[in-house]
DRENRO-769604 format. One record per residue (C-alpha): residue number from 1; x, y, z. Coordinates in nm, 2 decimals, decimal comma. Layout:
BEGIN
<fike><i>NUM</i><east>X</east><north>Y</north><up>Z</up></fike>
...
***
This chain:
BEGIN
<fike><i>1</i><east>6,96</east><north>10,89</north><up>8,53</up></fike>
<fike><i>2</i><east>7,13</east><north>11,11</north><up>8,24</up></fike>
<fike><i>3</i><east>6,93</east><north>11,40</north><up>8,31</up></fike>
<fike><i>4</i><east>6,92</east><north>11,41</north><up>8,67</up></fike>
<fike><i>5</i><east>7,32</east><north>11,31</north><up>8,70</up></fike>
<fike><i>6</i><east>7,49</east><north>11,46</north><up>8,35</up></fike>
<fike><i>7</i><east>7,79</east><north>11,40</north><up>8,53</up></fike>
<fike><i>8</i><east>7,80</east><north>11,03</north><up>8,46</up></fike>
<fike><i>9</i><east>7,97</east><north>10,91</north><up>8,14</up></fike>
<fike><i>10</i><east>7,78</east><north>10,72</north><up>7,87</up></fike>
<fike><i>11</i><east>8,06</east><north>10,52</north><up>7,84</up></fike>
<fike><i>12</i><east>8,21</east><north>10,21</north><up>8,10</up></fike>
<fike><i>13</i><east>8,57</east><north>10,33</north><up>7,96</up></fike>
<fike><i>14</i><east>8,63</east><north>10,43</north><up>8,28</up></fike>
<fike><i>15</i><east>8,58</east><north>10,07</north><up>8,47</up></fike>
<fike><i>16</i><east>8,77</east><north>9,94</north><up>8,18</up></fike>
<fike><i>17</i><east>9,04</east><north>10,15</north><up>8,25</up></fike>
<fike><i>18</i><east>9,01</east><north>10,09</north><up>8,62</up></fike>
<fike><i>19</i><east>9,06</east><north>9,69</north><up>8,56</up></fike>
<fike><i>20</i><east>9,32</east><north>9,67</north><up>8,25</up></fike>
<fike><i>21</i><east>9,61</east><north>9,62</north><up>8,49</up></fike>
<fike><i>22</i><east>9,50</east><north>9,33</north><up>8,64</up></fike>
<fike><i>23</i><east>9,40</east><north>9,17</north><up>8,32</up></fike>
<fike><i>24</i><east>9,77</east><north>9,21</north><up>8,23</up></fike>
<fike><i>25</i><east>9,93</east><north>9,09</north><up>8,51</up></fike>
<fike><i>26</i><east>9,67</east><north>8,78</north><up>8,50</up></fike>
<fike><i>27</i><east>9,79</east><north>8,69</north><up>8,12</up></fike>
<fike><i>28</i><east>10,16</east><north>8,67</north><up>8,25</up></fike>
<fike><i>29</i><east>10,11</east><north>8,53</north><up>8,55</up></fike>
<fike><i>30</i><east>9,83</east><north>8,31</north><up>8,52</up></fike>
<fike><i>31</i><east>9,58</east><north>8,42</north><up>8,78</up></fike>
<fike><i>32</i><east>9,56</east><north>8,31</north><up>9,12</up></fike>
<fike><i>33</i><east>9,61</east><north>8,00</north><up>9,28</up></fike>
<fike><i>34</i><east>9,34</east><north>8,00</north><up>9,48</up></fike>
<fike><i>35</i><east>9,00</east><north>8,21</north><up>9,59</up></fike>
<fike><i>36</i><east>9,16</east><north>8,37</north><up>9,88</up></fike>
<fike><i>37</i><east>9,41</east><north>8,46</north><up>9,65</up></fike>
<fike><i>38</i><east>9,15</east><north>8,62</north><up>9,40</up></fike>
<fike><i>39</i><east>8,97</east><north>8,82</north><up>9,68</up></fike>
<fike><i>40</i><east>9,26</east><north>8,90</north><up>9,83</up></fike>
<fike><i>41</i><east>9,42</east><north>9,09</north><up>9,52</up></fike>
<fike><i>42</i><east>9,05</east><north>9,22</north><up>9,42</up></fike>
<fike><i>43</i><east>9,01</east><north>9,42</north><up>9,77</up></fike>
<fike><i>44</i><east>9,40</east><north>9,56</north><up>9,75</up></fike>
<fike><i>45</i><east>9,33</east><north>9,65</north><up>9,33</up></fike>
<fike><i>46</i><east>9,01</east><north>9,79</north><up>9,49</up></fike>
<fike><i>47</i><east>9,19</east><north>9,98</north><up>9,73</up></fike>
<fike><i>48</i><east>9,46</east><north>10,15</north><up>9,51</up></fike>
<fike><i>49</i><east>9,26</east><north>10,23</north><up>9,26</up></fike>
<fike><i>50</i><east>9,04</east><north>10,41</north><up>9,48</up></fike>
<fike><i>51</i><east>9,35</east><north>10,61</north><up>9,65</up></fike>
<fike><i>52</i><east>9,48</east><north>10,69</north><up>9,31</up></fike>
<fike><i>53</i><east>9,10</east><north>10,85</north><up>9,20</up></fike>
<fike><i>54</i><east>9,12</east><north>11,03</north><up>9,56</up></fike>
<fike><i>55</i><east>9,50</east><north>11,17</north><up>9,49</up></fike>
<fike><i>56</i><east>9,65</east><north>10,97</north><up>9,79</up></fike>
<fike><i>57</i><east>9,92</east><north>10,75</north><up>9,85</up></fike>
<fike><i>58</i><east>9,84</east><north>10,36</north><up>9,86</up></fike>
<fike><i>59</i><east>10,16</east><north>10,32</north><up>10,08</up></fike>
<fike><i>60</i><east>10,06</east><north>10,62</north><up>10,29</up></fike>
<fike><i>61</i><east>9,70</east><north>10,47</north><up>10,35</up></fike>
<fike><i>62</i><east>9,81</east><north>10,13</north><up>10,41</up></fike>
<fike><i>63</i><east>10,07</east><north>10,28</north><up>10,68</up></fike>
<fike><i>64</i><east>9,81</east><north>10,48</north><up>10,84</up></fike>
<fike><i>65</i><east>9,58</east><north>10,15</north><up>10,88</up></fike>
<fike><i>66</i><east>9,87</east><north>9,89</north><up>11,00</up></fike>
<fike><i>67</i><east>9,92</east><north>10,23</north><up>11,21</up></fike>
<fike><i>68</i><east>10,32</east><north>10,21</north><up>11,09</up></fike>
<fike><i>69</i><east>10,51</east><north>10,50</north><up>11,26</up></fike>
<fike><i>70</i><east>10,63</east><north>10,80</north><up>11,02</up></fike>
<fike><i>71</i><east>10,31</east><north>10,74</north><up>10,75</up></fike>
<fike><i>72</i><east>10,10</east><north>11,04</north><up>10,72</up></fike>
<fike><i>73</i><east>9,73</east><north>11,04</north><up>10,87</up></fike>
<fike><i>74</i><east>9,48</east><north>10,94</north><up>10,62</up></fike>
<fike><i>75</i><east>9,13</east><north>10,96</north><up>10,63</up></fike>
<fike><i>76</i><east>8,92</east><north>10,64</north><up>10,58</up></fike>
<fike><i>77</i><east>8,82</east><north>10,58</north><up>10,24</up></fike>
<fike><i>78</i><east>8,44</east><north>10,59</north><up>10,25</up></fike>
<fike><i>79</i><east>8,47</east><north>10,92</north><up>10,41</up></fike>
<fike><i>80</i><east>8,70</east><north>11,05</north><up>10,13</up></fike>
<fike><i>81</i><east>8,42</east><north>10,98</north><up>9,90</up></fike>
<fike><i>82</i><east>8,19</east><north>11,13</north><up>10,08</up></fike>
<fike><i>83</i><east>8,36</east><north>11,44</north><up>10,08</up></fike>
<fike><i>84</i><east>8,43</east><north>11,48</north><up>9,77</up></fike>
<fike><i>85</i><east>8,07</east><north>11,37</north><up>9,65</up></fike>
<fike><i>86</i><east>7,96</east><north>11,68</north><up>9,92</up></fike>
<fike><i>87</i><east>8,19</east><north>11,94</north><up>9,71</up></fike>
<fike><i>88</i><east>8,05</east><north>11,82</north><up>9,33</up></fike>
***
């Protein structure tokens, strides 16, 4: 996979990175109280952290999907990535 991608890191710093906010809020908070609760704040960590890696507002994507008047047009997700995967 190294050779044919020598994009990819060696390292999982990166996931790491992507999760150490939650593992704080978890040790003062406590966690969830239920499982709902834990998929619930995995999809919108999910979702943030993808709009942060794409350079695009969190509130501005959320607006554009609960279709909120005044929030800019944002492109779905998925196509996001594939886009930028098209231009690497």
């Amino acid at each position: 996979m190294v050779l044919d991608r020598p994009e990819i890191p060696l390292h999982t710093n990166g996931s790491e990175r992507d999760i150490r906010c939650h593992v704080t809020k978890r040790k003062i908070s406590g966690g969830t109280r239920s499982d709902t609760g834990r998929h619930c704040r995995d999809a919108f960590l999910g979702i943030a952290k993808s709009c942060a890696k794409l350079g695009i507002s969190f509130w501005d994507y959320l607006g554009d999907r609960f279709a909120i008047t005044g929030h800019a047009i944002v492109p779905y997700l998925p196509q996001l990535v594939r886009q930028r995967c098209a231009q690497t």
